[in-house]
N, C-alpha and C positions, 0 to 999 in steps of 0.2 A: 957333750958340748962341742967335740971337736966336728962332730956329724955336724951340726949347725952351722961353724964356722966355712966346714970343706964348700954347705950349699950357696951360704952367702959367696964365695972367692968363687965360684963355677958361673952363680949369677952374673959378678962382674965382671970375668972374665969373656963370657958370653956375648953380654951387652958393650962389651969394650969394643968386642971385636967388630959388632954391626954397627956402630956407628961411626968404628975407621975405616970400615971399609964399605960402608956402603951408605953413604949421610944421608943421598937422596933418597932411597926406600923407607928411613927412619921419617921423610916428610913427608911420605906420600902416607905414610900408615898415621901422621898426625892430624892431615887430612882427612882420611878413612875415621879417626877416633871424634875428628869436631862434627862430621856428619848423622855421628850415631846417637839416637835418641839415650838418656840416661837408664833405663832400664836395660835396655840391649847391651851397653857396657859393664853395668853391674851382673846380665846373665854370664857375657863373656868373663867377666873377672871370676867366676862362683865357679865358672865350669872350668877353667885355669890352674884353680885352689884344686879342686876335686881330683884333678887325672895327675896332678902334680902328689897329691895326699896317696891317690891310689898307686902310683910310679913307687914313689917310698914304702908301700907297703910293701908291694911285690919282691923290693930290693932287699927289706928287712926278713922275708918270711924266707 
């Protein structure tokens, strides 16, 4: 459980930090997201999941 916890605080931590310092890149990429057919966002979100599932494996093994 606390594995869980540390990824959610590394998330926020993460994402806190791009969009103090860097708001306009976060428009530009909400941009890049309105432009994308819904399929093309669901492959990116699945292939996201995947190398993120494979990262934790390699960390756990």
């Amino acid at each position: 459980m606390s594995y869980v916890l540390l990824g959610i605080g590394l998330v926020l931590l993460i994402e806190g930090l791009v969009f103090a310092l860097a708001p306009s890149f976060i428009d530009r990429v909400f941009d890049m997201l309105k432009d994308m057919t819904l399929s093309e966002r669901r492959f990116y979100g699945i292939s996201c999941a995947l190398v993120g599932a494979l990262i934790l494996w390699f960390l756990k093994g």
